[in-house]
C-alpha positions in Angstrom: 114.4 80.4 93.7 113.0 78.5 90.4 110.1 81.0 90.0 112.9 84.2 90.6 115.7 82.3 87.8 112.2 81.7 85.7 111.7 85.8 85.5 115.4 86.6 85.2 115.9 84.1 81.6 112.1 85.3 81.0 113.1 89.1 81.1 116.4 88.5 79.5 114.7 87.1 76.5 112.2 90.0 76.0 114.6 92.3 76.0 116.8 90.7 73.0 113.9 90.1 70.9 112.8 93.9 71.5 116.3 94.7 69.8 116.3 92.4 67.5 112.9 94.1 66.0 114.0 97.5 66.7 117.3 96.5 64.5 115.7 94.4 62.0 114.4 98.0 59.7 118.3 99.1 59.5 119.8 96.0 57.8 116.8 95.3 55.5 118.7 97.1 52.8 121.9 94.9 53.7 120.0 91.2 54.1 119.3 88.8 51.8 116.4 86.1 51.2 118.8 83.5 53.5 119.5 85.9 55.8 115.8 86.4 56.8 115.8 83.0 57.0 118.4 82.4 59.7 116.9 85.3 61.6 113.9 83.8 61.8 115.2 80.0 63.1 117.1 82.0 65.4 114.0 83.7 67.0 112.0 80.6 67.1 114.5 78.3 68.3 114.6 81.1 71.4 110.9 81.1 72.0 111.3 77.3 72.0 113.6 77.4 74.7 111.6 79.9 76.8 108.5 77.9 76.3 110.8 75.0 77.8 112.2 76.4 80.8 108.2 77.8 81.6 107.3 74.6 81.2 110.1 73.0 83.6 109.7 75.6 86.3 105.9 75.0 86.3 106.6 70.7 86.4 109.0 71.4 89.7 106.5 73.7 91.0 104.5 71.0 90.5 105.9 68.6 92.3 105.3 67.8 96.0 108.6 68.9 98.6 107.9 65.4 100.1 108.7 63.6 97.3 112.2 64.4 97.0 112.4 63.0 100.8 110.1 59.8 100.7 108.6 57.0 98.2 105.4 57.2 97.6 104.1 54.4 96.7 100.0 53.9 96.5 98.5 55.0 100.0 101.4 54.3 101.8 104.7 56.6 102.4 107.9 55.3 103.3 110.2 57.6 105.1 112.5 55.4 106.9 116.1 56.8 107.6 115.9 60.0 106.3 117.3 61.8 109.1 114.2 63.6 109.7 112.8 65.6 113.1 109.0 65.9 112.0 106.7 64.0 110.1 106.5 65.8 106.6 104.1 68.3 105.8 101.5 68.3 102.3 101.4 64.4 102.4 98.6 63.4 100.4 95.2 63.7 102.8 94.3 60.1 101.6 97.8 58.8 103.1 96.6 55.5 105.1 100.5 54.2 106.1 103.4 55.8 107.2 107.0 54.6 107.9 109.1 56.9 110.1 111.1 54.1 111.4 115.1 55.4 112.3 114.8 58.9 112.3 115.0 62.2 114.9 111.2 62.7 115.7 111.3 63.1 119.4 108.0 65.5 119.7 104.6 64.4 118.4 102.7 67.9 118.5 98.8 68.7 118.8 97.2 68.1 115.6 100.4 67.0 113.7 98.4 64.0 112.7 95.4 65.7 112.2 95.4 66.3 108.5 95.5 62.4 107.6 92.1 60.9 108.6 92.1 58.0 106.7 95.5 56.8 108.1 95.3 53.1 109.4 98.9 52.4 110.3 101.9 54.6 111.9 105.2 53.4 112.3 108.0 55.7 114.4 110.1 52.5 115.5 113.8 53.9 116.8 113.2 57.8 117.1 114.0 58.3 120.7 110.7 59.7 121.0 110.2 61.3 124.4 106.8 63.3 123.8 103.7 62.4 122.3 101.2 64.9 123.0 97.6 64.5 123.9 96.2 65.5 121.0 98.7 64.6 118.8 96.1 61.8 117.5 92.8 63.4 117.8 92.3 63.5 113.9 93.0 59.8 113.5 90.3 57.7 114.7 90.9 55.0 112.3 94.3 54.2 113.3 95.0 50.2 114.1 98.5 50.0 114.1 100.9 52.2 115.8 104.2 51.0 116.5 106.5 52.9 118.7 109.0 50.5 119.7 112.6 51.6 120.6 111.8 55.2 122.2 111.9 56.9 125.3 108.1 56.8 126.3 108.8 56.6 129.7 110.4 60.2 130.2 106.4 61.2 129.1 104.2 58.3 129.6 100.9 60.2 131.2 100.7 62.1 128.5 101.4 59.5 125.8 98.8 57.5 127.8 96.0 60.3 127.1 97.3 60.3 123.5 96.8 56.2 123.1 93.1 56.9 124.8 91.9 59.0 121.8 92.4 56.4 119.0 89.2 54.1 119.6 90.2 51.8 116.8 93.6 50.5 117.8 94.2 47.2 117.3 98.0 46.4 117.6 100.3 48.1 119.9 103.9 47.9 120.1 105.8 49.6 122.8 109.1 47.3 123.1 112.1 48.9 124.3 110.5 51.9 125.6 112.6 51.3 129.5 108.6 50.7 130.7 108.4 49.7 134.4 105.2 47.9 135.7 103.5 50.9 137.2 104.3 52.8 133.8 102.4 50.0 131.8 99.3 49.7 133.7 98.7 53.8 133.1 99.5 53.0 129.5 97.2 50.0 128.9 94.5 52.2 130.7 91.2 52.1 129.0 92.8 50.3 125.5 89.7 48.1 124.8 89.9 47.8 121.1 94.0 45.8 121.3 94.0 42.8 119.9 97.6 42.7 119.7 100.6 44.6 122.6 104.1 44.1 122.4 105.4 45.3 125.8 108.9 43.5 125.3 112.5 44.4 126.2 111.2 46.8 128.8 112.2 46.9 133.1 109.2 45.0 133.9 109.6 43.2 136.8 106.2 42.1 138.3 102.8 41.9 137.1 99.7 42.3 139.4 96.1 41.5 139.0 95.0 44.9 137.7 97.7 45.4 134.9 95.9 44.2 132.1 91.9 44.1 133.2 91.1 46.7 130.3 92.1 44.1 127.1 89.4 42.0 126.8 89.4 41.8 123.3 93.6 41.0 123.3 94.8 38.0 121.6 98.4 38.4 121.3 100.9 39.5 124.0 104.6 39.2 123.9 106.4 40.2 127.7 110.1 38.6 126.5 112.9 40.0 127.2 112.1 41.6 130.7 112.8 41.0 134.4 109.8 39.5 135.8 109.9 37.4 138.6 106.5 37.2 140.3 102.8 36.9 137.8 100.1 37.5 140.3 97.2 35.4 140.7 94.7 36.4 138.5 96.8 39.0 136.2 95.3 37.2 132.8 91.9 36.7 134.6 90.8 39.2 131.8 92.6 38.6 128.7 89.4 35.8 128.0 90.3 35.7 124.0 94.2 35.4 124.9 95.6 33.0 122.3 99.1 33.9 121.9 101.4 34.6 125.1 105.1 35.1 125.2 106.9 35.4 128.4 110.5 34.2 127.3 114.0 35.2 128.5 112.7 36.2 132.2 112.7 35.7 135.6 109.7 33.3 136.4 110.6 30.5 139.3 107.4 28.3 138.5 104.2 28.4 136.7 101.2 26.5 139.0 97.9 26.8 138.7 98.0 27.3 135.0 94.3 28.2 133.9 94.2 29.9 130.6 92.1 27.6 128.7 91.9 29.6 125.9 95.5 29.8 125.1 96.9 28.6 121.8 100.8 29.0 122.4 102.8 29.6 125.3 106.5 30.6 125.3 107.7 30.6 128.4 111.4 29.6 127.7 114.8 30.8 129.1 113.6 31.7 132.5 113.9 29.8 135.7 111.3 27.5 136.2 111.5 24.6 137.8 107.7 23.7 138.6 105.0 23.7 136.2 101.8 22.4 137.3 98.3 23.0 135.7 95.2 23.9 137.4 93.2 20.4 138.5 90.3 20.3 136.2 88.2 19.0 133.6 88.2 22.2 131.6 89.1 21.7 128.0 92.4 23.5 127.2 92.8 24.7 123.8 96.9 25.0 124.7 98.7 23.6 121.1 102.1 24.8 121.6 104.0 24.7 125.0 107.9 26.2 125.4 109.4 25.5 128.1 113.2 25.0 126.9 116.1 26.1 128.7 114.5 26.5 132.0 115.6 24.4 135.3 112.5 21.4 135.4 113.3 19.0 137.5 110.0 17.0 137.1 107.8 16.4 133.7 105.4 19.1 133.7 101.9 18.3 135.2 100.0 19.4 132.0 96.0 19.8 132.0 94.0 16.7 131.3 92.1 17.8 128.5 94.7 19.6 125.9 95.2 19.7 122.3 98.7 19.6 122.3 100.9 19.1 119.4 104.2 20.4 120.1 105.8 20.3 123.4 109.3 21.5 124.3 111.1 20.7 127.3 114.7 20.7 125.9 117.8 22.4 127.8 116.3 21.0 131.7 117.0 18.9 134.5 114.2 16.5 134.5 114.3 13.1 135.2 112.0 9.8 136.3 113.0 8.8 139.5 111.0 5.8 140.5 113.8 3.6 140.2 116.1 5.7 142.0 113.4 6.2 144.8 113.5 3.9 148.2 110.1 5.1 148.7 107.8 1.9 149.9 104.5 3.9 149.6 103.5 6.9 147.6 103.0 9.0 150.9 106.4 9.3 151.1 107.1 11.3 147.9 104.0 13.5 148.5 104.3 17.0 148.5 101.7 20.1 149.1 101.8 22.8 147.3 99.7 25.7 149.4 98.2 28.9 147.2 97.0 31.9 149.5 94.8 34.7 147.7 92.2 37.2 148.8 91.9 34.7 152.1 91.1 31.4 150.1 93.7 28.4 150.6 94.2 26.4 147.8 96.5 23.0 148.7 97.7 21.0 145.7 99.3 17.6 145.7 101.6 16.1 143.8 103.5 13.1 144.2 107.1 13.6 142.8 107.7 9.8 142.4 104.4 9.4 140.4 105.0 8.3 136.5 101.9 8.1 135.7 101.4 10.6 132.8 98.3 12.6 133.6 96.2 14.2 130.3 95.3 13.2 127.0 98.3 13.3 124.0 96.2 11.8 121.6 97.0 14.8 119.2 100.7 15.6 120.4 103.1 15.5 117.1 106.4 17.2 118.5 108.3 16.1 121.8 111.8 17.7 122.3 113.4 16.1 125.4 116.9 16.7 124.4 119.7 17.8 126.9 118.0 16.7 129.8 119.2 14.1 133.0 116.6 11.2 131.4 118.2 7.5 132.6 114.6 5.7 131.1 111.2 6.2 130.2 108.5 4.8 132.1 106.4 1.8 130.7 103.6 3.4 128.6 104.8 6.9 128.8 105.1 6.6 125.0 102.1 4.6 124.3 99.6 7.1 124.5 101.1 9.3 122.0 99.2 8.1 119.2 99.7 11.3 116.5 103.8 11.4 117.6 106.2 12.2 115.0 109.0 13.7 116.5 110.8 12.7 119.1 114.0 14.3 120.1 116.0 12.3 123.5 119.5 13.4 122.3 122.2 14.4 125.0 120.0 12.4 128.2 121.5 9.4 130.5 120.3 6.5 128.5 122.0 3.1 129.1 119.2 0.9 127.1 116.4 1.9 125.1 113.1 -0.8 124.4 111.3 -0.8 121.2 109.0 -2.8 120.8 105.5 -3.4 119.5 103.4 -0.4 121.5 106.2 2.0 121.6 106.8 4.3 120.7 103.7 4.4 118.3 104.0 3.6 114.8 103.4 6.8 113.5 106.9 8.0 114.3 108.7 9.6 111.4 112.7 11.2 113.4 113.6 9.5 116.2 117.2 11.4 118.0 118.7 9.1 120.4 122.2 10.4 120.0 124.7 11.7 122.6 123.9 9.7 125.3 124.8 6.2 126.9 123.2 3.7 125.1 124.9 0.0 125.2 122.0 -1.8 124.2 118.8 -1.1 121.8 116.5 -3.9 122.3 114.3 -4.4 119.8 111.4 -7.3 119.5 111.6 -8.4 116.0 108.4 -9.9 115.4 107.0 -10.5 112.3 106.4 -7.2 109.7 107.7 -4.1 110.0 108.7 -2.0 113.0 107.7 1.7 113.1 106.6 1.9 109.7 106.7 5.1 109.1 110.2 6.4 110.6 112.3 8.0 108.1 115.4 9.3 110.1 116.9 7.6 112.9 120.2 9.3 114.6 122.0 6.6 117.1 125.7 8.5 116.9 127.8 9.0 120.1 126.9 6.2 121.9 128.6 3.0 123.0 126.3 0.5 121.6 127.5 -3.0 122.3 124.3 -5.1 121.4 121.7 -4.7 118.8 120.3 -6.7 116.2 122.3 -7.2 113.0 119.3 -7.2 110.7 117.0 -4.4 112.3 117.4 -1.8 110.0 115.7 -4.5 107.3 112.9 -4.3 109.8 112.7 -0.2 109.1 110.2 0.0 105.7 110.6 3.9 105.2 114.1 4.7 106.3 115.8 7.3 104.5 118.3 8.4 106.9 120.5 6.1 109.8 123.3 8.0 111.9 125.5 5.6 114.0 128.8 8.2 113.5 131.3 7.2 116.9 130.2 3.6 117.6 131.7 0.8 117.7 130.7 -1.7 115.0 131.2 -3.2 111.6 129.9 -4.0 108.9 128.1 -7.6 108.4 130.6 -9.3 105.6 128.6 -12.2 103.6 128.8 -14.8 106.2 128.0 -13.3 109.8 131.4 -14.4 112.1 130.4 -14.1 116.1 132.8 -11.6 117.7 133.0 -9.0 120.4 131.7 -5.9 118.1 128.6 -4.9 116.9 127.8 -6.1 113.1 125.6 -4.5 111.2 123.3 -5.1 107.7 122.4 -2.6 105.7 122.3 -4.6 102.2 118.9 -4.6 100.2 117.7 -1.5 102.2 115.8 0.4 99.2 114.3 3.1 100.9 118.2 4.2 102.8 119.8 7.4 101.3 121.7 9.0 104.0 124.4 6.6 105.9 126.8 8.0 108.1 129.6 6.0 110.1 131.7 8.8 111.2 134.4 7.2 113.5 133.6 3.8 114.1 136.9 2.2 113.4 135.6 0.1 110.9 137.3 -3.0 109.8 138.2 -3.1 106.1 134.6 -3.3 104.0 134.1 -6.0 102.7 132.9 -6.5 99.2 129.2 -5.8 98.2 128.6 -4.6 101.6 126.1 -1.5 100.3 124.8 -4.1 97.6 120.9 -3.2 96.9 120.9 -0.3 98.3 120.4 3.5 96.3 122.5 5.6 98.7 123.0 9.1 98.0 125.3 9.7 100.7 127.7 8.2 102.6 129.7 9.0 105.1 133.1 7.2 106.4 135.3 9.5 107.4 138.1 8.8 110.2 138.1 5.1 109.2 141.6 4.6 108.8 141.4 1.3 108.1 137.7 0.6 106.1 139.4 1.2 102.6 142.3 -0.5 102.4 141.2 -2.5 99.7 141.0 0.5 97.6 137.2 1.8 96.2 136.1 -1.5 95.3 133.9 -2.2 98.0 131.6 0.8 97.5 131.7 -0.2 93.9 127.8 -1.0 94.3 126.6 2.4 95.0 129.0 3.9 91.7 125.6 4.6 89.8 123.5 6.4 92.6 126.3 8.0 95.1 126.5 12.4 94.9 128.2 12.9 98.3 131.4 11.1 99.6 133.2 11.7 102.6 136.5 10.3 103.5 137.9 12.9 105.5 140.8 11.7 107.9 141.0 7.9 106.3 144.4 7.7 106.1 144.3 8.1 102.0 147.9 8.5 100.8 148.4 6.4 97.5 146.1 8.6 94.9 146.2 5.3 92.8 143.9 3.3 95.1 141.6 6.1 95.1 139.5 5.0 91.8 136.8 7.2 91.6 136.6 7.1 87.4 133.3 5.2 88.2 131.5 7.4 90.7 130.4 9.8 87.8 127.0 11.0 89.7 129.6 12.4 92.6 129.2 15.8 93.3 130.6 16.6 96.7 133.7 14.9 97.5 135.3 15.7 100.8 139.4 14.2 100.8 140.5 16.1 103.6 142.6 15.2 106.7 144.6 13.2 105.1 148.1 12.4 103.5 147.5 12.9 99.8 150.9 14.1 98.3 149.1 14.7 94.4 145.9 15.1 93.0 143.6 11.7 92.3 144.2 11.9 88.5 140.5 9.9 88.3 138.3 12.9 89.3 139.0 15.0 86.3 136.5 12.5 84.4 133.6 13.8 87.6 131.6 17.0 87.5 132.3 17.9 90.8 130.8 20.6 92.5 132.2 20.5 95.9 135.6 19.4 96.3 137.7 19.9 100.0 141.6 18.7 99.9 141.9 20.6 103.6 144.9 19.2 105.5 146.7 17.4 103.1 150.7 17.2 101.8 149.6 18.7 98.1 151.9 21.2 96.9 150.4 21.9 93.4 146.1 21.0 93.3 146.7 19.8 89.6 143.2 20.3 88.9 143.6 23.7 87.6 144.6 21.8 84.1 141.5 20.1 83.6 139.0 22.5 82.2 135.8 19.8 82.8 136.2 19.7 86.5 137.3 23.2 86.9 134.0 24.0 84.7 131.7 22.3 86.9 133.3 23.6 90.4 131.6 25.6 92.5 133.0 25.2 96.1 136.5 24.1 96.8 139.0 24.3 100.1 142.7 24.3 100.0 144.1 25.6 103.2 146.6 24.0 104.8 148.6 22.3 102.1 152.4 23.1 101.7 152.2 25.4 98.6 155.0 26.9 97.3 155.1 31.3 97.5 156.6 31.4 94.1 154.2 29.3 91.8 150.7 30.1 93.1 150.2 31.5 89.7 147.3 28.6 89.8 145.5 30.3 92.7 145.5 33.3 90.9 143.7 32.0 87.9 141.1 29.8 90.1 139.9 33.5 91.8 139.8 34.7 88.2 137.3 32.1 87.9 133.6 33.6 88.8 132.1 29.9 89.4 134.7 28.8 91.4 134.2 30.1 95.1 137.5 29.2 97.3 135.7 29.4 100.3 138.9 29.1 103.4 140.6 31.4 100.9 141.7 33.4 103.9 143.0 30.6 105.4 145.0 29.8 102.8 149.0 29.8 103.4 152.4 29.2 101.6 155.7 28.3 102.4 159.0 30.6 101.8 162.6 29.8 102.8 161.7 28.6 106.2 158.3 30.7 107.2 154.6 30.4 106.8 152.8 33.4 105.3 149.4 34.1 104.0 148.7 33.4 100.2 146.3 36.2 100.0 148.9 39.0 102.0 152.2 38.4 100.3 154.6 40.6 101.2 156.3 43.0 98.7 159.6 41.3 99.6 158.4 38.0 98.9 156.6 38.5 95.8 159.7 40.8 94.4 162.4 37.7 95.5 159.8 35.7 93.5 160.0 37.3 90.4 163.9 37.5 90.3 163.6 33.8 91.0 161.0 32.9 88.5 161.2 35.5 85.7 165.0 36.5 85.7 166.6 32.9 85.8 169.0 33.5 82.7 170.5 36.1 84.7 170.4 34.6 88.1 172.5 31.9 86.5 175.1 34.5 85.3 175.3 36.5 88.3 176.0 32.8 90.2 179.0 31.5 87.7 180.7 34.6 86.4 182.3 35.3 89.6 183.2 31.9 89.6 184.6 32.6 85.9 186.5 34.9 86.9 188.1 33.9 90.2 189.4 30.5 88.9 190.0 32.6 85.1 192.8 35.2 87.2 194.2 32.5 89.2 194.5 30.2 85.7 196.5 33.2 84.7 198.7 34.1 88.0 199.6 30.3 87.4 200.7 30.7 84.3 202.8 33.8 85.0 204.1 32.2 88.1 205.7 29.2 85.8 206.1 31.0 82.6 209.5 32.4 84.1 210.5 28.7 84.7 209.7 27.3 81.2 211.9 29.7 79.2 215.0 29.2 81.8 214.5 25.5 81.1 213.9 25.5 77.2 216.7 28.2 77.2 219.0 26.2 79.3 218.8 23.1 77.1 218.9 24.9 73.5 221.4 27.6 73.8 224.3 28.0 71.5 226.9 30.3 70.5 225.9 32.7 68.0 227.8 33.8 64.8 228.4 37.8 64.8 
């Protein structure tokens, strides 16, 4: 069409410069110097204009169909989305990727790959591809990435099985959501020595048998998540000898046992329904770092191999728990059970002795331990003691009534230590002389009922940053320690504590220099009714340091106790919850950043005036105050603010007459009735008293008439006299 439009303006052209020339001779008597002149700027400026549109047509000529489809960008083309049904043609022969992700390809033809021999990686991810012919790859022996997931394979899987067989150099595989049963796979995998990596998740596999991956022995990664297996054969990653990476979440699996793959580096086996896990009895040395078995249904700690390098284990989300002490068992016969494994006529018996707590293998190296959300009363003696490199250790939401820490355990190189949600009345502690667990920098205690532990153990705790003991209760230690029935604590002269929360622990009123030598940076006391009575004062000691306050639901009504001119390193101040009728006037000295006055009985945030903390603002809630419908003129001007972000703006209602609506949906009733009342007053005021006017102005005058009649009989009665005619 260019080339056709080229010709047309081309032809056009010729034929008005041919009359132009045969013209020309006739008015040479008639034309001037200037007019030769013009004549000639006009042909030029033609020619340039031809020469233009040539060289235009040529350019788009020039220019690739492709491109006006997909980026080019190096070696790779990206042609995701485009609503495309074939892979384009004339990409450039040294094309090495290729994104075809989201489009309409469902047929990969002989030789439509053909042209690109260089090409390394292919991407057709959410195509519904049903057809992949045979030779659809036979140019492309340098492929190493294909990626197919999100298709419909199985419709032609022989045939896309021949076409996988004829690229020699494929080293990742991804056929995910692809509705693949077992018997599907195992023609798939057929002969694909080169994978390293095979992605074979959210598929209908339900089983895997001994033969279904015997061809990968180079594979190193393989992720099964997301399918419905129930049974792993004996032997099924016999094979996969360089396996390092194995994901087998969000299944079916009852139990794991005889676990043998030394090589493995990670195992995800989470979200299934496994409630044995036993490792094969040997002296092999596993290589296993990383073991998943979260949100499964353990009854028992796993029986993990002797020889491991473990460093983060995961057992959250269970039903596990030690159960020595809730045994009646006199000898260890009676808690012994035999686990029998049948295959290819060779009986295997395993025993293990459920009552056992005896920790079997080496967790020298082990850094991570989630136990959380588990049915743990206790830990054996020395279960912690051998975990020499531990970190992390997560207990939160378990059975605990008492915890023991004392000199062995658990080891000094802990750093978070998560004991909330549970039971706990007492923490036992041996406070011997030094520090205790030296290194532990957070500490989480909240939701407990903790009735005995030492006043002065958290000056025992070198490196702590962080203490959570939110919904216990306990006070804090005043200057002179008083024996009573709660739990006192001492946090003064703690250097190293920045985070303090004490959430709900119905503190007493604080004393004075109760946070004296310490540099906290945040504290929290919200739903403390009664722990600020006296006003800020007591927190006066942490003025300099303290950015984040919270006393949310304390009962603050009187803005004048609430003195925070002082706190001028405050940045997040959370006031909500409670019965604040004005604005503290002493934060518009702060730079506050975050500010919440949620739940609270103030009708006009007063704020708004004060251009320093409005400046500084950048997160502020407001809901569920009792503003007024007609004078939210100030929420207007805070959303014409681009720092400010109101972020329960939705949530934000007003009051008028006697209902609730939302600020941010007025309706057009409301808002008109608004601007008579607010813009109109003048004549609101008339339209009220002049019928008042002039009621009591007509009835003034009917009373006048009604005893004018009178008056003039009266005066006339006593004044009359004869008159002289």
């Amino acid at each position: 069409m260019i080339r056709a439009m080229r010709r047309q303006i081309r032809d056009q052209l010729c034929t008005f410069f041919s009359l132009i020339i045969a013209v020309t001779p006739s008015l040479s008597y008639y034309r001037n110097t200037a007019d030769e002149m013009a004549l000639m700027s006009l042909c030029l400026s033609l020619g340039l204009i031809f020469l233009d549109l040539e060289w235009r047509s040529k350019s788009v000529d020039a220019i690739p169909s492709y491109q006006s489809i997909c980026k080019l960008v190096h070696s790779a083309v990206d042609c995701n989305g485009r609503k495309l049904s074939s892979i384009p043609e004339n990409l450039p022969a040294n094309t090495q990727e290729i994104f075809m992700d989201a489009n309409f390809v469902k047929t990969l033809r002989n030789g439509t790959m053909q042209r690109y021999g260089n090409l390394w990686s292919l991407s057709l991810q959410g195509n519904n591809l049903e057809l992949i012919e045979s030779g659809a790859f036979s140019g492309n022996k340098r492929l190493k990435v294909l990626s197919l997931q999100d298709n419909a394979i199985f419709v032609n899987y022989p045939m896309a099985a021949n076409a996988l067989r004829s690229l020699p150099s494929l080293k990742k595989l991804d056929l995910s959501g692809n509705y693949l049963t077992e018997d599907m796979t195992g023609i798939l995998l057929q002969n694909l020595s080169s994978l390293e990596s095979l992605s074979l998740a959210r598929n209908v596999i339900m089983r895997l048998d001994s033969t279904i991956f015997e061809s990968l022995g180079q594979l190193q990664e393989l992720s099964l998540e997301k399918n419905y297996i129930y049974e792993i054969e004996e032997g099924a990653f016999q094979n996969l000898r360089r396996l390092q990476r194995l994901n087998l979440a969000y299944n079916h699996i009852p139990c794991i046992v005889n676990f043998d793959l030394t090589k493995l580096w990670i195992l995800n086996a989470s979200y299934n329904n496994i409630e044995w896990f036993l490792a094969e009895e040997s002296s092999a040395n596993f290589e296993l770092q990383t073991l998943d078995l979260s949100h499964n249904q353990l009854l028992f700690f796993p029986l993990l191999p002797k020889h491991n390098k473990l460093r983060s284990l995961l057992l959250s989300d269970n039903k596990m728990n030690f159960y020595a002490n809730a045994s009646n068992t006199t000898t260890s016969k009676d808690g012994l059970v035999k686990f029998v494994f049948i295959s290819n006529n060779v009986t295997n018996v395993t025993s293990v002795n459920l009552w056992e707590e005896v920790i079997l293998g080496n967790f020298s190296s082990l850094k991570f331990l989630d136990m959380s959300r588990n049915l743990f009363q206790y830990l054996p003696d020395g279960f912690l003691a051998s975990m020499t490199s531990l970190s992390h250790l997560k207990l939160n939401q378990n059975c605990f009534w008492i915890i023991n820490l004392n000199e062995r355990e658990p080891p000094a190189t802990l750093v978070e230590l998560d004991l909330s949600q549970n039971q706990l009345l007492e923490l036992q502690v041996d406070l011997y002389p030094g520090s205790i667990l030296p290194n532990l920098q957070f500490l989480n205690l909240s939701t407990n009922r903790l009735k005995r532990m030492p006043s002065q153990f958290f000056t025992h705790l070198d490196s702590i940053t962080t203490v959570d003991l939110s919904h216990n209760q306990l006070n804090l230690c005043p200057q002179k320690n008083r024996a009573g029935d709660r739990i006192c604590i001492d946090f003064r002269n703690i250097t190293s504590l920045r985070h303090l929360y004490l959430a709900g622990c119905d503190l007493e009123p604080v004393f004075d220099h109760a946070f004296r030598g310490t540099s906290l940076t945040k504290l929290d006391l919200s739903s403390n009714k009664r722990a600020l009575l006296r006003g800020m004062h007591p927190l006066q000691d942490l003025a300099l340091t303290l950015q984040s306050l919270s006393l949310r639901n304390n009962g603050l009504s009187n803005s004048a106790k609430a003195d925070f001119s002082k706190f001028q390193n405050l940045l997040a101040l959370d006031l909500s919850r409670n019965t604040l009728t004005s604005f503290p006037s002493t934060l518009n000295s702060l730079a506050l950043r975050s500010l919440d006055l949620r739940r609270n009985h103030i009708s006009f945030p007063q704020f708004m005036v004060h251009q320093r903390l409005v400046k500084n603002l950048h997160i502020v809630y407001l809901s569920q105050n009792p503003y007024d419908c007609c004078k939210l003129d100030w929420l207007k001007s805070l959303q014409e603010l681009r720092t400010v972000h109101i972020a329960d703006r939705q949530q934000i209602t007003c009051k008028f007459s006697s209902n609730t609506v939302s600020a941010m949906e007025l309706p057009k009733s409301i808002t008109q009735s608004c601007l008579w009342i607010t813009k109109d007053m003048t004549l609101l005021y008339l339209v009220l008293i002049l019928p008042a006017s002039l009621t009591l102005l007509v009835a003034f005058i009917i009373l006048v008439l009604m005893v004018k009649q009178r008056l003039f009989k009266i005066v006339k009665s006593r004044w009359r006299g004869s008159s002289s005619y």
